[in-house]
C-alpha positions as CSV (number, residue, x, y, z in Angstrom):
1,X,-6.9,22.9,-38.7
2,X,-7.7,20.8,-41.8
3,X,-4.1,21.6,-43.2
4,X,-2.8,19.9,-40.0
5,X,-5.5,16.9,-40.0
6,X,-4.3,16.5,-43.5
7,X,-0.6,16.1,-42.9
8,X,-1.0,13.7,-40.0
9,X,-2.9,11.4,-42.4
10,X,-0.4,11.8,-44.6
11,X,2.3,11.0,-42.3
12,X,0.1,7.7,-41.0
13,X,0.5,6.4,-44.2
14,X,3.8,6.7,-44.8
15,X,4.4,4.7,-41.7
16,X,4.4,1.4,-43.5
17,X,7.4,2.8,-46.0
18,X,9.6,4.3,-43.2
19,X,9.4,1.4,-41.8
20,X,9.9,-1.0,-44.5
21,X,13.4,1.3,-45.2
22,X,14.5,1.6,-41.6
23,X,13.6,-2.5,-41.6
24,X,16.4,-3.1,-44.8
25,X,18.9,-0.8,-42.9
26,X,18.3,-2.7,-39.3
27,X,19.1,-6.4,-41.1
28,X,22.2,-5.0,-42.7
29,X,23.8,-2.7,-40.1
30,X,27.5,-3.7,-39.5
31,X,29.0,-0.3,-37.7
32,X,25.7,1.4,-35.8
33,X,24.2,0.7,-33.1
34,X,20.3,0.4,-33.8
35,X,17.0,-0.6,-32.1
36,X,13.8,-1.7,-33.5
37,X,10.0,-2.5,-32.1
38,X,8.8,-2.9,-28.9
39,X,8.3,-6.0,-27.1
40,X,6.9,-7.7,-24.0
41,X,9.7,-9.9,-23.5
42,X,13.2,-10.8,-24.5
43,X,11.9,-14.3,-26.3
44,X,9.3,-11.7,-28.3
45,X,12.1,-9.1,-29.3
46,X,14.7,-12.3,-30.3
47,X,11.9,-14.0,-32.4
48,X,11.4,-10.8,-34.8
49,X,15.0,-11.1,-35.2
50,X,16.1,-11.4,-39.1
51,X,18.5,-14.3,-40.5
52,X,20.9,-11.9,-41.5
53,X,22.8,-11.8,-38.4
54,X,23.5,-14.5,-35.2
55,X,21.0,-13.6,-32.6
56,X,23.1,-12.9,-29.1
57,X,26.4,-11.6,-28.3
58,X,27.9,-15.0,-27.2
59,X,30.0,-14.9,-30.5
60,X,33.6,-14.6,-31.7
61,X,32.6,-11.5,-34.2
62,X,30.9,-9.4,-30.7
63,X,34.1,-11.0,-28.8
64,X,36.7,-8.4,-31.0
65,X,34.3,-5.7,-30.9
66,X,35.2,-2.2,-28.4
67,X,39.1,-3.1,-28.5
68,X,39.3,0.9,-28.9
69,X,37.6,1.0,-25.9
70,X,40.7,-0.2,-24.1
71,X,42.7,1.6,-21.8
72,X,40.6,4.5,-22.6
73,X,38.1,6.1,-20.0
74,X,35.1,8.1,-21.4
75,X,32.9,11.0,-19.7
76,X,30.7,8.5,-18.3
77,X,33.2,6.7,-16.5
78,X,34.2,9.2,-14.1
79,X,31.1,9.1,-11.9
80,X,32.3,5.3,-11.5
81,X,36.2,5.9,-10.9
82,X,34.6,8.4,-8.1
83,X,32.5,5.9,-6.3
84,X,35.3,3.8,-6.6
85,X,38.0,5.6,-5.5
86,X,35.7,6.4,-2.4
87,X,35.0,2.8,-1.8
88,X,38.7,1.6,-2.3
89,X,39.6,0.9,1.3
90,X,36.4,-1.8,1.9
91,X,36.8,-2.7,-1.7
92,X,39.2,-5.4,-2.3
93,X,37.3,-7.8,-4.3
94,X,34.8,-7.1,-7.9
95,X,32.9,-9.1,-9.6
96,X,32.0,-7.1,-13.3
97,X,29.2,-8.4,-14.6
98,X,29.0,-8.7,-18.5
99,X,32.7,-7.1,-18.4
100,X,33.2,-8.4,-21.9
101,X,37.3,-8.5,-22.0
102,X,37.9,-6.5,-19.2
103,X,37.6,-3.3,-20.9
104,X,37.0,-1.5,-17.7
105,X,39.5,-3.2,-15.4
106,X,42.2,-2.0,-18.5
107,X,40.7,1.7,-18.4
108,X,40.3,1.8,-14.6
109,X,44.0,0.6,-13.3
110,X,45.7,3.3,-13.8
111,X,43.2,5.9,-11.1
112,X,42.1,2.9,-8.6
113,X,45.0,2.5,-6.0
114,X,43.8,-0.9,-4.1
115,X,45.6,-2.6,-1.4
116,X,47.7,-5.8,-2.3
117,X,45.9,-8.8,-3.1
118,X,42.5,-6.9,-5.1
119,X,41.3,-9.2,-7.5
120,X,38.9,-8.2,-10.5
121,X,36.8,-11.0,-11.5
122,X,35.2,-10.3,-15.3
123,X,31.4,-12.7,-15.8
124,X,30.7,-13.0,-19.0
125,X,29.7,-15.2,-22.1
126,X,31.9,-18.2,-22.9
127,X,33.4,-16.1,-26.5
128,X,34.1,-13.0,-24.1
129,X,35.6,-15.2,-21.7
130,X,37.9,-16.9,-24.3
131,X,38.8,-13.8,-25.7
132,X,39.6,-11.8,-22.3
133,X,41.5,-14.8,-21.2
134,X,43.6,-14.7,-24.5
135,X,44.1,-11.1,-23.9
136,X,45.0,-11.2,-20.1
137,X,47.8,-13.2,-21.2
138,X,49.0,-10.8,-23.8
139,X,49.1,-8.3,-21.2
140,X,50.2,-10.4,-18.4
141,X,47.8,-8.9,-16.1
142,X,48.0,-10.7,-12.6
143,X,44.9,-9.6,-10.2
144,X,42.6,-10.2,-13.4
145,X,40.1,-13.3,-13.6
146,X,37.4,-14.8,-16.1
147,X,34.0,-16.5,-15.6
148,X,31.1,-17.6,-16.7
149,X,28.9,-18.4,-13.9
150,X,27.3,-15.3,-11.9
151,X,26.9,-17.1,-8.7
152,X,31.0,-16.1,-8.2
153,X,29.6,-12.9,-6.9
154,X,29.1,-14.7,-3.8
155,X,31.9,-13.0,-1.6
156,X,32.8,-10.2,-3.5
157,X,32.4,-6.7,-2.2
158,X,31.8,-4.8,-5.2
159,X,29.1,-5.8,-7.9
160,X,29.7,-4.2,-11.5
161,X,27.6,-3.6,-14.0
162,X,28.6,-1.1,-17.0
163,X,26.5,-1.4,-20.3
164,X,25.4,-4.6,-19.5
165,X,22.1,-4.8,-17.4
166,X,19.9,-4.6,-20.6
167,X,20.9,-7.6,-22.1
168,X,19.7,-9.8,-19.0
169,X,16.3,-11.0,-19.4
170,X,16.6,-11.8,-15.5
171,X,16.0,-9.0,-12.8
172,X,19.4,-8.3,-11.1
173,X,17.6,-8.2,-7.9
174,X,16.4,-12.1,-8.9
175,X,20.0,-13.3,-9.4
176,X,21.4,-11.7,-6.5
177,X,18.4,-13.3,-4.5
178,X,20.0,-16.6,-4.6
179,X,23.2,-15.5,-3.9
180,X,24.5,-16.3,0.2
181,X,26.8,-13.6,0.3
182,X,25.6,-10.4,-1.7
183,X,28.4,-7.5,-2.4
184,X,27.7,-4.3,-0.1
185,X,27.7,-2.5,-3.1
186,X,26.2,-2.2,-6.4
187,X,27.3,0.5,-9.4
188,X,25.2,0.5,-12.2
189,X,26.0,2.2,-15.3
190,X,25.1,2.9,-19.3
191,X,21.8,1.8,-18.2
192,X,18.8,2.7,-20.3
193,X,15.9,3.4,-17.5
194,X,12.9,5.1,-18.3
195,X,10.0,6.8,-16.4
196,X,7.9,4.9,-18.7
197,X,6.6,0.8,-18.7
198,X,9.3,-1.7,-18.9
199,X,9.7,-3.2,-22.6
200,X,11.8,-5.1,-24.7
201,X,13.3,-4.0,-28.6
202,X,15.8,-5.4,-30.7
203,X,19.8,-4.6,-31.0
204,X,21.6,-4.4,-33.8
205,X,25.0,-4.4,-33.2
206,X,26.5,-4.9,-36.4
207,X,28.0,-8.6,-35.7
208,X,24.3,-9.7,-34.0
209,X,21.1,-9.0,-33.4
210,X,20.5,-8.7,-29.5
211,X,16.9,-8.9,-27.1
212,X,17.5,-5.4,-25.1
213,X,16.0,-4.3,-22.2
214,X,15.0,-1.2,-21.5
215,X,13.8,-0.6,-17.7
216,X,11.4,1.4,-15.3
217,X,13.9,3.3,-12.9
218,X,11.5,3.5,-9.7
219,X,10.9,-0.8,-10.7
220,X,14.8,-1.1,-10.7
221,X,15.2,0.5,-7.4
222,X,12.0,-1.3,-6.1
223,X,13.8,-4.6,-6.9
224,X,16.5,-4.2,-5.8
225,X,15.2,-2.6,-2.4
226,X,13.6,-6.5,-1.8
227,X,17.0,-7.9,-1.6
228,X,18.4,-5.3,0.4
229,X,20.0,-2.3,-1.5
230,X,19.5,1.5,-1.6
231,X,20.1,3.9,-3.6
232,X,22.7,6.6,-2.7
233,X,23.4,8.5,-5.7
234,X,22.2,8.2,-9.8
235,X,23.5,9.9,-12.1
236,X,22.2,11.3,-16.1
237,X,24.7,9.8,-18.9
238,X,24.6,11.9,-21.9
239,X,26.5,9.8,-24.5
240,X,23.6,7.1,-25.3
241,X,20.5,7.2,-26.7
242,X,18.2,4.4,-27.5
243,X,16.4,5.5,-30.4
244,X,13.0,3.0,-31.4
245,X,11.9,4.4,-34.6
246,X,8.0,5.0,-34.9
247,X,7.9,4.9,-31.2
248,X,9.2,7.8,-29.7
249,X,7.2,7.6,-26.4
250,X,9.8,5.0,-26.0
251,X,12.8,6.3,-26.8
252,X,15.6,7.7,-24.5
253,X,17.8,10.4,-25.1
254,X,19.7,9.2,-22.2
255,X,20.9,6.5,-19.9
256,X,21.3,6.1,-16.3
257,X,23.8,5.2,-13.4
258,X,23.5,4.7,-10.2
259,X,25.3,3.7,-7.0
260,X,23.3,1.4,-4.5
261,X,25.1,-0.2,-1.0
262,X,23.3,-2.7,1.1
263,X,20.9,-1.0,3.5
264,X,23.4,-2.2,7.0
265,X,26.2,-0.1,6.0
């Protein structure tokens, strides 16, 4: 027993040195995707931030990043081509929220088979926007559109939202409360719920340093129940972690999606 009481005071104090290390890695990181503290709020995790970096993805440098994610589809896409490829025939309109350049729409054409007239509409920051524009004219997509403001949901019948949810400070349920129109359906996806409280940590993702949400799942569902969704199906994704080193009570080992349609269907 002493042996043991021994080594966890040894590893208490070697706390302040792992994280002074893990701190010089975190400022520098250009190609991983890293976390770090815990936070009560996105204004607390942004103000920890270090000056080696922007803070926030609204820049041209996060703009180029995930190009090899185009026209590709990974493992946990396919739960989202199936509840799209269900929906198709009431689904002629999507709004993808935090859609970056359309890096979905691109990996997603070539299963969804929508009647004439479907429109994709990508909402994102101003140097996504730019930059997916740019790139929709490359391509010379025609059905594909770019905005900035969210309230263009208003109408639409499918709400997107695939890695993106944890970088809104805002409750989704709160912006879609003052929208006149809400989409029947909601997929949500590459989101990093937990059974735990809701906190805040820092993102480093190479080109910025990012506040990032990381959510209770029954508080999610809660919300969005107040506004009029359900949840019909959720689903584990395997392929993310969000690691917070020196707090692994808070750590996932997974994300989440899920599929929610408005309770009068």
């Amino acid at each position: 027993m002493g042996d043991v009481v021994s080594r966890f005071k040894n590893l208490r104090l070697l706390r302040p040195f792992l994280g002074y290390i893990y701190d010089r890695r975190f400022e520098n990181n250009r190609d991983s995707n890293l976390f770090r503290g815990v936070f009560n709020s996105a204004a607390e995790a942004a103000a920890s931030a270090p000056q080696t970096r922007p803070l926030g993805y609204d820049q041209p440098a996060a703009a180029a990043m995930y190009r090899d994610f185009i026209d590709r589809v990974a493992l946990s896409d396919y739960p989202v081509l199936y509840w799209m490829q269900r929906l198709a025939g009431g689904v002629q309109s999507v709004l993808d929220y935090g859609g970056h350049v359309g890096i979905k729409y691109y990996a997603y054409a070539p299963f969804l088979r929508w009647p004439d007239g479907s429109s994709w509409t990508v909402c994102d920051l101003p140097a996504m926007v730019r930059a997916g524009r740019e790139l929709s004219e490359e391509r010379r997509t025609q059905n594909l559109r770019f905005v900035t403001d969210f309230a263009e949901v208003n109408g639409k019948d499918l709400l997107l939202c695939s890695g993106s949810l944890q970088y809104m400070e805002e409750p989704l349920a709160t912006q879609l409360g003052r929208v006149a129109q809400r989409p029947p359906h909601v997929i949500l996806n590459v989101t990093p719920l937990s059974d735990g409280p809701t906190f805040f940590t820092l993102n480093s993702i190479g080109t910025a340093f990012c506040p990032y949400k990381v959510q209770n799942f029954a508080e999610l569902v809660s919300q969005m129940g107040t506004v009029g969704y359900e949840l019909v199906d959720h689903w584990t994704v395997d392929s993310k972690m969000c690691i917070v080193p020196l707090h692994p009570e808070r750590s996932l080992h997974a994300y989440t999606g899920m599929y929610l349609r408005a309770k009068q269907l």
